[in-house]
N, C-alpha and C positions, 0 to 999 in steps of 0.2 A: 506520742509524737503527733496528736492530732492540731490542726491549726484552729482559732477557737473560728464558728458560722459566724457569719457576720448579713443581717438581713434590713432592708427597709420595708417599713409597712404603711401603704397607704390604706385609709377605710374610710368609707361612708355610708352616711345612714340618714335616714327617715322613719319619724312615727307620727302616728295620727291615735289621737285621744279623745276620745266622745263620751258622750252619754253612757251608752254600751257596746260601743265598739273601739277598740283596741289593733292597732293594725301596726305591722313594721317591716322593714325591708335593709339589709346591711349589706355593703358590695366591699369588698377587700382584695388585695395585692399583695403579694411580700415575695422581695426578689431577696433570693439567697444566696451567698455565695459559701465555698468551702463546706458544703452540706455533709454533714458526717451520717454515714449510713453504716448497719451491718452489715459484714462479707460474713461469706464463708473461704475458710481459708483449704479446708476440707471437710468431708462428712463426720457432723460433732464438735468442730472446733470453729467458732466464730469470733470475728474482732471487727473494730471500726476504723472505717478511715473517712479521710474527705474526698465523695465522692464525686460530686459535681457542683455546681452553680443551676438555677435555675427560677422558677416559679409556683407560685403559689398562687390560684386568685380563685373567688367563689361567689356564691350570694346567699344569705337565711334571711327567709321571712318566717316571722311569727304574728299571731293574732289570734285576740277571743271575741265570741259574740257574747254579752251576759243577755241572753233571750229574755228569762224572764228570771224573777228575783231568786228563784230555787234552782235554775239553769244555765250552765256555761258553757257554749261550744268554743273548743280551740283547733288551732292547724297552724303547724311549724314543717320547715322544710329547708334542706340545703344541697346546693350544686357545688362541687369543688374540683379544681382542676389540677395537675399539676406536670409540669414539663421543665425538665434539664435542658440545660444548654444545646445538649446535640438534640434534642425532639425528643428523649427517652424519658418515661416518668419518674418522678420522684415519689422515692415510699413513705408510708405514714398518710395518705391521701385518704381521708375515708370517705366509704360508698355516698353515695349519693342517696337523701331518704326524705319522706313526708309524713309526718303524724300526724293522725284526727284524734281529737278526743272528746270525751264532754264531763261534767259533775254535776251532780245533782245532790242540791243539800236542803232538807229539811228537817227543823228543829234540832233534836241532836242526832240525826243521822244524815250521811254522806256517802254517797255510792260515784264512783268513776269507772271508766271506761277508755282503753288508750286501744289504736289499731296504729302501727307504725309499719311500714313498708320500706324495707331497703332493696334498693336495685343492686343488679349486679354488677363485680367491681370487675372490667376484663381486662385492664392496663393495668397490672401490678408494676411496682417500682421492683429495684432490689432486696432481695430478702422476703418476698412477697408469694402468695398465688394467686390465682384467679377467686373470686369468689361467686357464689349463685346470689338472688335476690332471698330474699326472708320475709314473712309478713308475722308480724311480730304483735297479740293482742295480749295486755293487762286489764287485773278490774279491780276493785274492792269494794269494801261497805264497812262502812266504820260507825260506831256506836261511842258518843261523845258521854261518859257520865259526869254529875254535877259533882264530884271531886276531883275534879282535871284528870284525872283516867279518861282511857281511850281503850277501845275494843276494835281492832281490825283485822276482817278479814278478808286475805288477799290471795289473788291467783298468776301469777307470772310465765310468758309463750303457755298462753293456752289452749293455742293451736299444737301445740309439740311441735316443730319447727327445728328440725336440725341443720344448723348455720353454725357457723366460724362468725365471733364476733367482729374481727378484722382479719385483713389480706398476710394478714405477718405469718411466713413460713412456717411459724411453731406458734400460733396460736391453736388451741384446745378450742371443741365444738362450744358452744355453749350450753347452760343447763335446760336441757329439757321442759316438760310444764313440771311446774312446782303450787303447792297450795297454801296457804300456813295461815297463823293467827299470831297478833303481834299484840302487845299491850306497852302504851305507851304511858309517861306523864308528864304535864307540863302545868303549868305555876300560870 
């Protein structure tokens, strides 16, 4: 019996392309109406209805510096807001976060380096909770051989970082540090 969302979305953007710099900026809107959110109807038992009307608006900027020919620094980042009609949020908002990272590639090896930081999320919508900030680092080194094989090894939350990867009531913490080796092929 739900009625289908019905939303407009305005967006705008700007990039700048250089030499070696890469740089961008995107501002968005979307107004919602008949927003279909989960309830709970009691403990264990949830359904969806049309919750409210409301808002969506944000900004991501993304950009690299290619330093030098073996060197890439990046930084992405996004602010998002969101508010229902009455002033209450709407769920599905995710935190607010900024990645650094950089790669470094020479001949056939490749090594990265990601540090993400998520704030924390204290206006959950329905269905939600509160969540903490997370600082969140990946890395690898990958080893390119001359028959389109790939050797990579990778490290993922190598801080250990125990975080909820979103505000949703029943999401599961995320995975812990993890290490592994991956073998890839491509043509």
């Amino acid at each position: 019996d739900l009625d289908p969302e019905r939303s407009l979305t305005t967006d705008a953007g700007v990039r700048f392309f250089g030499r070696r710099l890469f740089a961008a900026a995107y501002l968005y809107r979307t107004a919602i109406d008949d927003y279909i959110e989960r309830v709970e109807l009691e403990p264990g038992v949830q359904t969806f209805v049309n919750l409210s009307s409301g808002t969506i608006a944000g900004i991501e900027v993304e950009g690299f510096y290619q330093a030098t020919d073996e060197l890439r620094l990046e930084l992405a980042g996004q602010v998002t807001e969101s508010e229902a009609d009455d002033g209450s949020p709407l769920a599905e908002a995710p935190a607010d976060r900024i990645t650094l990272g950089g790669t470094f590639v020479r001949d056939a090896w490749s090594a990265a380096l990601r540090w993400q930081h998520r704030f924390d999320k204290n206006d959950p919508g329905p269905g939600e909770v509160s969540i903490d900030g997370a600082d969140i680092v990946s890395a690898s080194l990958r080893y390119d051989l001359s028959n389109g094989l790939a050797v990579t090894l990778f490290g993922n939350n190598l801080l250990d970082e125990t975080y909820l990867p979103t505000a949703d009531e029943l999401a599961v913490p995320a995975a812990g540090r993890s290490v592994g080796v991956g073998i890839s092929w491509g043509g």
